[in-house]
C-alpha positions in Angstrom: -90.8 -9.4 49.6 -91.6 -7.5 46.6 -93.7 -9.3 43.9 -95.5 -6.5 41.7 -93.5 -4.6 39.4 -92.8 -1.3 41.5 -89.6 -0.9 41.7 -86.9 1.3 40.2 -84.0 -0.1 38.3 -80.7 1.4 38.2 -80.8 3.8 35.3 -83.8 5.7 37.3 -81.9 6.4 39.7 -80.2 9.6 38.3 -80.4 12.1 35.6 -83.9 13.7 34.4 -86.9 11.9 35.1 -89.7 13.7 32.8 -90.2 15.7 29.9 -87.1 16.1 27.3 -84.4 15.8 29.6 -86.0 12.2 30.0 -86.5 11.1 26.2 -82.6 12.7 26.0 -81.2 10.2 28.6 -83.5 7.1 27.2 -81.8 7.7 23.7 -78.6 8.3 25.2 -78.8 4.9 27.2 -80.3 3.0 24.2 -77.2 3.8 22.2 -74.5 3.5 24.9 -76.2 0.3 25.7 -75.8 -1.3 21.8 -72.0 -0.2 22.2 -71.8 -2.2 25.2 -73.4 -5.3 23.6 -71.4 -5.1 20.5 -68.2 -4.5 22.5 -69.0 -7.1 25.0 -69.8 -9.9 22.4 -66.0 -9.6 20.7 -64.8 -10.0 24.6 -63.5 -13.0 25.0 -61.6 -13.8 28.4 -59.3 -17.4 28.2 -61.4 -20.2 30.4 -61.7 -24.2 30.6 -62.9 -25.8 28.5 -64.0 -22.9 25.8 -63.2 -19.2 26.2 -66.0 -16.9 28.0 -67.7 -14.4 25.9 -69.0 -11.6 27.9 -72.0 -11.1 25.9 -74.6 -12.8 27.5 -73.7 -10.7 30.7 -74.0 -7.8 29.2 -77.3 -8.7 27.8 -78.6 -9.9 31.3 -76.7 -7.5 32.8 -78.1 -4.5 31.1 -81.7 -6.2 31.0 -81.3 -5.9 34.8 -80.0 -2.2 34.5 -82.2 -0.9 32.3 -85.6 -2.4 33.1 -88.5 -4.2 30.3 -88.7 -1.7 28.3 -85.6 0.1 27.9 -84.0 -3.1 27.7 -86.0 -4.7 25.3 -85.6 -1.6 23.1 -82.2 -1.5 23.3 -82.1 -5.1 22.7 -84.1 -5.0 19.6 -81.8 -1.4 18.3 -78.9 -3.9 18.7 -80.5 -6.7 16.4 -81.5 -3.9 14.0 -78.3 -2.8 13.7 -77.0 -6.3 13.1 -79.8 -6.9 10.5 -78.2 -3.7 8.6 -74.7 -5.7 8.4 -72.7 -4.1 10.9 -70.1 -6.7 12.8 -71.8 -6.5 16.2 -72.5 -9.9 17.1 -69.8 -12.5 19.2 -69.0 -14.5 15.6 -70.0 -12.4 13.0 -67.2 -11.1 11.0 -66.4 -9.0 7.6 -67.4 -12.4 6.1 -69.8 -13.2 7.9 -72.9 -10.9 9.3 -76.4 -9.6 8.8 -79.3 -11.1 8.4 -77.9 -14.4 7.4 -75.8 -14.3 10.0 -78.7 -14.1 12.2 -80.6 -16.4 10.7 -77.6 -19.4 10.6 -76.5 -21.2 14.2 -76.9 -18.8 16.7 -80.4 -17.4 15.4 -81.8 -19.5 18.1 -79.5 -17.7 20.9 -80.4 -13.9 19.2 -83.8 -14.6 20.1 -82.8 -15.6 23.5 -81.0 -12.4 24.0 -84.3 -10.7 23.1 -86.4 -13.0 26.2 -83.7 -13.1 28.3 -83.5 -9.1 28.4 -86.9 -8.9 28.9 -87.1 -11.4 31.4 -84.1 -9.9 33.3 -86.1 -5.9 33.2 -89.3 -7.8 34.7 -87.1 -9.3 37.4 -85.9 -6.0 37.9 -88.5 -4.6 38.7 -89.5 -6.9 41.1 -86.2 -5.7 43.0 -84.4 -9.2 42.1 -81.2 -7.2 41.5 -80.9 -6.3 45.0 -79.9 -9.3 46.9 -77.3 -11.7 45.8 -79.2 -14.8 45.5 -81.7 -13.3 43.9 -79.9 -11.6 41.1 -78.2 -15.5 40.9 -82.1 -16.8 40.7 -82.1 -14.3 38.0 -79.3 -14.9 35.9 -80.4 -18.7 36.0 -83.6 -17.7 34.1 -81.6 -15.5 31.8 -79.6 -18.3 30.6 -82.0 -21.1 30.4 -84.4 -18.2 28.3 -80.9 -17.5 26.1 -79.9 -21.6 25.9 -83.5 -23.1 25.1 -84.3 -21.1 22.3 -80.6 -21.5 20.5 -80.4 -25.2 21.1 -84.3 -25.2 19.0 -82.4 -23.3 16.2 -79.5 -26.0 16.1 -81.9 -28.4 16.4 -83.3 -27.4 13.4 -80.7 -26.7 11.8 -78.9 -29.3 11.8 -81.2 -32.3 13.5 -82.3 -33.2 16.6 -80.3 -36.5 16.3 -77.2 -34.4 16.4 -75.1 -34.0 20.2 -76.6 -30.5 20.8 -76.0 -30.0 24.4 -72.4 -31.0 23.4 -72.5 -28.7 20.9 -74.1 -25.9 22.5 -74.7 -25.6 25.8 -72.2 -28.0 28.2 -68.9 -26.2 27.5 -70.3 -23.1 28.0 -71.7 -23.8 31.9 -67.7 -23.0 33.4 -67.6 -19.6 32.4 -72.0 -19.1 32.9 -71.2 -20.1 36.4 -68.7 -17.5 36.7 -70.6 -14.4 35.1 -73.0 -15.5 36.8 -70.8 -14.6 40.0 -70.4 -12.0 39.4 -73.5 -10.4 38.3 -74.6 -11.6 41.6 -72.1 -9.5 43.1 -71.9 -6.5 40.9 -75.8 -5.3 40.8 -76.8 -5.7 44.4 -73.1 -3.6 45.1 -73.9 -0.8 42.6 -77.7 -0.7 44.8 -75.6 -0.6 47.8 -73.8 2.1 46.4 -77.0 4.1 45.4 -78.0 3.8 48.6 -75.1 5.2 49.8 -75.0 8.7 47.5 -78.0 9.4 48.4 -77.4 8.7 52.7 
């Protein structure tokens, strides 16, 4: 069982692996990696009782992908970005975005993206992501690091007399079970895979 932080994660398993080649492909990922967020948070797939949003896989997802500290600065690139007022977030809008955006409801859940990703590199680097019920394990953490923090904010936004779980976290535990599916599936596969290319 591996428990120290030794292992590669999925982006280090191909292109350049020193010198400028290296920086090239860290920038490269960074920025492909803030289009996937922003693209995955407007994702919204029709489920009981509320519709999924695929942006908390993508976060956990590419936390797992990219490792602690590629993920966490892509993670904080994509805040940035949303701090500058581009429409990059699941319910910001042309109305709606920046920094109060951020700081409003789902302030709570931004900084959860931010611990979750982290959390998810960390894991990944223990070689969580290469066994099904592991990566599960994993996405569990994600998601209680993403829900804890954003159920504070609303708590403070709006009182901790108020039905928060109702309001934020219950109908969203359908469609978490089923990302988390398939994240299960999807990570170990694209090891398998790597293991594969290189046979």
């Amino acid at each position: 069982m591996a428990t120290a932080m030794t292992n590669k994660v999925l982006i280090e398993t191909f292109g350049a692996t020193s010198g400028l080649g290296l920086a090239a492909k860290r920038v490269a990922l960074v920025i492909a990696g803030v289009m996937a967020l922003a693209i995955s948070a407007k994702i919204a797939v029709p489920m009981w009782p509320v519709p999924i949003t695929m942006g908390t896989f993508a976060v956990l997802a590419l936390g797992a992908a990219y490792g602690p500290r590629l993920g966490l600065a892509t993670i904080m690139t994509y805040m940035l970005v949303g701090v500058m007022g581009f429409d990059v977030f699941a319910g910001s809008s042309a109305e709606s975005y920046g920094l109060a955006y951020m700081m409003g409801s789902t302030g709570g859940y931004l900084v959860g993206y931010v611990l979750a990703t982290l959390a998810l590199g960390v894991l990944a680097r223990m070689g969580w992501d290469r066994s099904a019920g592991k990566m599960a394990g994993a996405m569990l953490i994600g998601n209680a690091l993403i829900y804890v923090p954003g159920l504070v904010g609303l708590g403070l936004i709006y009182g901790f007399d108020k039905p928060l779980l109702a309001w934020g976290l219950t109908p969203f535990l359908v469609g978490d079970a089923v990302k988390l599916v398939l994240a299960a599936m999807i990570l170990p596969a694209a090891w398998k895979l790597v293991g594969r290319a290189r046979g």
